[in-house]
KOLKEGU-151512 format. One record per residue (C-alpha): residue in one letter; y, x, z. Coordinates in pm, whole numbers, padded with zeros to 5 digits, always signed. Each point is the difference from the previous one (the first is absolute). Layout:
KOLKEGU-151512
aYXZ...
end
This chain:
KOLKEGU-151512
x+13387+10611+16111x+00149-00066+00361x+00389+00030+00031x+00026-00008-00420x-00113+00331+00006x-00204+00095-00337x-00242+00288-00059x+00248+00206-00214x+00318-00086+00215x+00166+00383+00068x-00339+00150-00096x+00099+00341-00184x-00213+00274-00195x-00098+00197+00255x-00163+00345-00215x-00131+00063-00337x-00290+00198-00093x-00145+00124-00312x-00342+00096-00162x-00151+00115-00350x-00360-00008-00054x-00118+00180-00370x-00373-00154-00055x-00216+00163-00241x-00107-00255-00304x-00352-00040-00036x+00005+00020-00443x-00175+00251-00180x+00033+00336+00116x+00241-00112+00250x+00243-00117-00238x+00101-00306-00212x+00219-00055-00310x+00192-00311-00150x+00195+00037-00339x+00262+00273+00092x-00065+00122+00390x-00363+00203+00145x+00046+00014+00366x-00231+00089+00338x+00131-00182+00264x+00242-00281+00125x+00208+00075+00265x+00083-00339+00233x+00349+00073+00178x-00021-00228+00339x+00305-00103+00161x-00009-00177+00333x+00300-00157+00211x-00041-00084+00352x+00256-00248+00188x-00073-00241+00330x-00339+00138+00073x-00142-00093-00365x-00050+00231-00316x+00012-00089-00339x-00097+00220-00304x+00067+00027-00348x-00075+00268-00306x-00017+00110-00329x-00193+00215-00262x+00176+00274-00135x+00088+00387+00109x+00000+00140+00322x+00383+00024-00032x+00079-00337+00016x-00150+00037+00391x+00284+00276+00051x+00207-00202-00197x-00060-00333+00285x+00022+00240+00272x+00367+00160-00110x+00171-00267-00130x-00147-00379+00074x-00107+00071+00351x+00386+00070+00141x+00075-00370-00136x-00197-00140+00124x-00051+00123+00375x+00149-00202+00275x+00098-00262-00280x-00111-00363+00050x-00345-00096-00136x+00119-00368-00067x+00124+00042-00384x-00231+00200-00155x+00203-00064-00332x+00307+00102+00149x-00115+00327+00088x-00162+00019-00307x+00346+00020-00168x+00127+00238+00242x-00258+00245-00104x+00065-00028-00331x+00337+00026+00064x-00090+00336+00196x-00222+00187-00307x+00291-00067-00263x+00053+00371-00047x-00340+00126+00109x-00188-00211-00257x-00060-00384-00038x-00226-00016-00262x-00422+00191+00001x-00039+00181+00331x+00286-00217+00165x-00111-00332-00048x-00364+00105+00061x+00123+00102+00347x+00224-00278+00040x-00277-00260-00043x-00233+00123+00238x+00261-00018+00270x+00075-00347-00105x-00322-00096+00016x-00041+00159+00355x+00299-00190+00098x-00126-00355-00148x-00347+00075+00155x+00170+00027+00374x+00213-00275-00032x-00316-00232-00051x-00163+00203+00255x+00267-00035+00228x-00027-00366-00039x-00362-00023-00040x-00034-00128-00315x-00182+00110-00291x+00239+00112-00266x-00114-00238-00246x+00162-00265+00211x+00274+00189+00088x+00093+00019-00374x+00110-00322-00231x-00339-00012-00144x-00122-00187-00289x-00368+00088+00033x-00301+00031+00229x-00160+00242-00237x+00029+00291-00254x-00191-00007-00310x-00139+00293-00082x-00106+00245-00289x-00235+00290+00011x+00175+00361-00098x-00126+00323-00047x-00212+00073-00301x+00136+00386-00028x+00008+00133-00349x-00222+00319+00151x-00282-00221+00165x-00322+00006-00247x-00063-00357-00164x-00280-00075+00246x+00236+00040+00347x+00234-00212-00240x-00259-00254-00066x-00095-00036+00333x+00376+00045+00196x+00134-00291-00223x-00291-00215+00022x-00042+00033+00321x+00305-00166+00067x-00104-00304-00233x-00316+00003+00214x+00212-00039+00346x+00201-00327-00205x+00284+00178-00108x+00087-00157-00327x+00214+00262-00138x-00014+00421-00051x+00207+00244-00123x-00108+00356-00192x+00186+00300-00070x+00047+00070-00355x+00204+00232-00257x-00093+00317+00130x-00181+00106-00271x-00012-00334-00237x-00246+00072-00211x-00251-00020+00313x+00084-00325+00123x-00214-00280-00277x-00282+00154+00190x+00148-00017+00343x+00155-00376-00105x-00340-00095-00117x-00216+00098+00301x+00212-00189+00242x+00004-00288-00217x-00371+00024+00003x-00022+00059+00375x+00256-00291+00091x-00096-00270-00213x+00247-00243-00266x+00140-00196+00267x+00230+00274+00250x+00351+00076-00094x-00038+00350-00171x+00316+00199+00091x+00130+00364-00143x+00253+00238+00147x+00105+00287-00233x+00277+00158+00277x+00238+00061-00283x-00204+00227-00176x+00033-00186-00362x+00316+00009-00272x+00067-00342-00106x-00151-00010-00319x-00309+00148+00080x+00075-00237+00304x-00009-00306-00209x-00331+00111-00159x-00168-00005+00310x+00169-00302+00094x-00169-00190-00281x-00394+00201+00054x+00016-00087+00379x+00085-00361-00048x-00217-00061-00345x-00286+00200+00095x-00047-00032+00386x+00194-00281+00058x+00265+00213+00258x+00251-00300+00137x+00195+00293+00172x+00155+00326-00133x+00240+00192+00272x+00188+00266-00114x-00085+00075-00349x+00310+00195-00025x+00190+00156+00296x+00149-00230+00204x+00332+00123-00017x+00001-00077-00438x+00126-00371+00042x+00014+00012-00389x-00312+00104-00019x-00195-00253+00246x+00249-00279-00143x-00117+00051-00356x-00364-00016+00121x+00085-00349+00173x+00143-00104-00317x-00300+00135-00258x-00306+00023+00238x-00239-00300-00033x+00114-00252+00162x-00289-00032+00290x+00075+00383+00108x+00225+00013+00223x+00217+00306+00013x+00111+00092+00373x+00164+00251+00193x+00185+00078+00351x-00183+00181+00193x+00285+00317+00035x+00285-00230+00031x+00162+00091+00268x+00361-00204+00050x+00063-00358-00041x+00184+00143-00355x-00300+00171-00116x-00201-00365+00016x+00369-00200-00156x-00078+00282-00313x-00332-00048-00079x+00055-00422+00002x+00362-00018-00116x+00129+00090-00355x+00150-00064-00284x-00367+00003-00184x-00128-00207+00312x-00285+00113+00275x-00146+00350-00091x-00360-00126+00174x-00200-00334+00017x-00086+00061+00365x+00210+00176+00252x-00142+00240+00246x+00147+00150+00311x-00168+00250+00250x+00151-00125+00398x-00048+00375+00096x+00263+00119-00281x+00223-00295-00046x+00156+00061+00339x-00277-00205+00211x-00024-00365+00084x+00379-00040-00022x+00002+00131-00350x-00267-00231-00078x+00160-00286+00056x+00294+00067-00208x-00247+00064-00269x-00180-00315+00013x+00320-00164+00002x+00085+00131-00344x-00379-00059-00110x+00065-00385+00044x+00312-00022-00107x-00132+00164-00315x-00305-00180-00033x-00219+00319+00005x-00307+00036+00218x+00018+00260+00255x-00314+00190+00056x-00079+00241+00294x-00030+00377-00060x-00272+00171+00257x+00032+00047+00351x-00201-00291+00118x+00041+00002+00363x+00346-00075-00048x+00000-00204-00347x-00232-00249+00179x+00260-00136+00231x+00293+00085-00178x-00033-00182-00342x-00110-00302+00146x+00376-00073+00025x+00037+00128-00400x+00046-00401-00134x-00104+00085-00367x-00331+00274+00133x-00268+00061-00241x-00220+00270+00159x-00057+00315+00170x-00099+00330-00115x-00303+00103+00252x-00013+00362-00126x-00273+00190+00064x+00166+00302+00179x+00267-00197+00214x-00350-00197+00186x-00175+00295+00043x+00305+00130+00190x+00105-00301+00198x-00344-00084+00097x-00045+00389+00108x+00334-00001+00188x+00016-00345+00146x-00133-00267+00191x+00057-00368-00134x-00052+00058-00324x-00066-00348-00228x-00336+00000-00264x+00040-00247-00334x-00140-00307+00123x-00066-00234-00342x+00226+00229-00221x+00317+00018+00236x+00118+00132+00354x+00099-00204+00255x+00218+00126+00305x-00184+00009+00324x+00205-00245+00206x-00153+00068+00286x+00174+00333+00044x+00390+00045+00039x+00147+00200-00285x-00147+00126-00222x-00339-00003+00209x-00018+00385-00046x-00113+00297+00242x+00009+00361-00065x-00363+00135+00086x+00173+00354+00068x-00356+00190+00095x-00121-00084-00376x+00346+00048-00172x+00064+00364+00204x-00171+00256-00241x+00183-00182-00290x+00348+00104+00195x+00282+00234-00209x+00311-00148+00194x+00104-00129+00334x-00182+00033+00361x-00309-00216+00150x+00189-00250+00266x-00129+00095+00349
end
């Protein structure tokens, strides 16, 4: 730049604003199920941060209150704060929630402002943010997700092989709701997918660990499942530790996904009975955003544990590009819907993985306000 002078030189946050959009799901009588949770909706909390004539945004999936939650506590940090070291600030509002709440609501809030904050940056400097970030990757591989425990074993059928049709080599099914149901549902996707795809099941915790175990072995023996995530709840690091141990040893036992501090992802790989899960898995719009993330991956390598990518794919696609040891991406079902409903830019599987638009700075992403307005329960259209 003429003079020295750089993009980000004495450029300073100049307003936040905040959204949440609830979106209706499209399963069975408006509603889908997984092992322990029914729900209605997902509510996408938007944060965006605006500094030197450029606006970056960030979010995450959780309550309304973690919108009220950005608005009253993160947005005071950062405001009038240099947009240079998005880490740095990063700490500072963690620093800032220590009484209010770190951990659920608070880091879900916290990582959508750090994204926001990452997303400017490399807007500020025109970049996409895969380059802005120390990435290891061009692409994200990919696994299909959704397969709710309430959809009838045709929509099954046809949700999870219709991923296998598009070249994704990999799909995940709900399970454990009601476990005497699922041979059947097990079978038909089997049927509908074919031998060759990577059969995955995700019981949310619903499972005690013997009965755990069982299933364990009648996944992997009988419909060859590679992948069973959260057979127990995630916070039972006995529990998930003895099915690493005594699960076959081609089903891999994984959880991460509500980790929310750097400590929460040191407990479930560190111990004195070693890793409590085969694969690690870390959400960037819980973990405290891109800035989290990387502290993650950190301990994934130094642990030798695959990191894989939990939902919001928008994000995940440029973000875990810099995760060294990355195995995939959950693309779940409800989290495209919504991003593809909400924003512009959004990235299709392209030979089983995403690949970050480069062509676009950030993130590549545009709110398309006129379609996302009727979803609205927080914040106020921008003029």
């Amino acid at each position: 730049m003429p003079g020295g002078s750089a993009p980000l030189d004495g450029c300073t946050v100049d307003a936040v604003d905040v959204h949440a959009f609830e979106v209706p799901t499209d399963g069975p009588d408006g509603k889908e199920q997984d092992g322990t949770l029914e729900w209605d909706s997902t509510t996408l909390v938007l944060v965006r941060v605006h500094a030197g004539g450029r606006t970056g945004l960030g979010y995450t999936y959780g309550d309304v209150s973690a919108a009220t939650f950005a608005r009253s506590q993160l947005a005071p940090v950062i405001e009038g704060a240099d947009v240079g070291s998005p880490a740095a600030l990063g700490r500072r509002m963690a620093a800032r929630i220590r009484n209010a709440g770190r951990p659920g609501v608070g880091a879900m809030a916290l990582s959508a402002v750090d994204v926001a904050l990452w997303d400017l940056k490399a807007r500020l400097l025109d970049l996409p943010l895969v380059h802005l970030l120390p990435s290891h990757h061009d692409r994200v591989p990919v696994y299909g997700s959704g397969g709710f425990t309430n959809y009838p074993a045709a929509r099954l059928a046809d949700q999870l092989g219709g991923w296998v049709a598009q070249g994704i080599p990999r799909v995940k099914l709900k399970t454990s709701r009601h476990p005497e149901r699922d041979p059947e549902r097990l079978t038909a996707v089997r049927e509908a997918i074919g031998p060759a795809p990577e059969l995955f099941a995700d019981a949310n915790g619903a499972l005690g660990r013997k009965e755990a175990l069982y299933w364990a072995h009648r996944f992997h023996d009988d419909w060859d499942v590679r992948w069973f995530e959260e057979p127990v709840a995630s916070a039972d690091l006995e529990g998930l530790r003895m099915l690493r141990e005594r699960g076959p040893a081609r089903l891999e036992i994984t959880a991460g996904e509500y980790a929310f501090t750097a400590q929460d992802f040191a407990n479930l790989v560190d111990g004195p009975g070693g890793p409590a899960v085969d694969c690690l898995q870390v959400d960037v719009t819980r973990c405290g955003g891109i800035t989290g993330l990387l502290e993650v991956a950190g301990l994934s390598a130094v642990r030798h544990l695959d990191l894989s990518a939990h939902c919001a794919p928008a994000i995940s696609a440029h973000a875990f590009c810099a995760v060294r040891r990355l195995r995939h991406l959950e693309y779940f079902h409800d989290h495209v819907r919504v991003e593809h409903l909400l924003f512009d830019g959004t990235l299709s599987p392209d030979a089983g993985a995403l690949r970050p638009d480069t062509g676009r700075p950030g993130l590549g992403l545009d709110v398309k306000w006129s379609d996302a307005e009727p979803y609205r329960v927080a914040g106020t259209r921008p003029a």
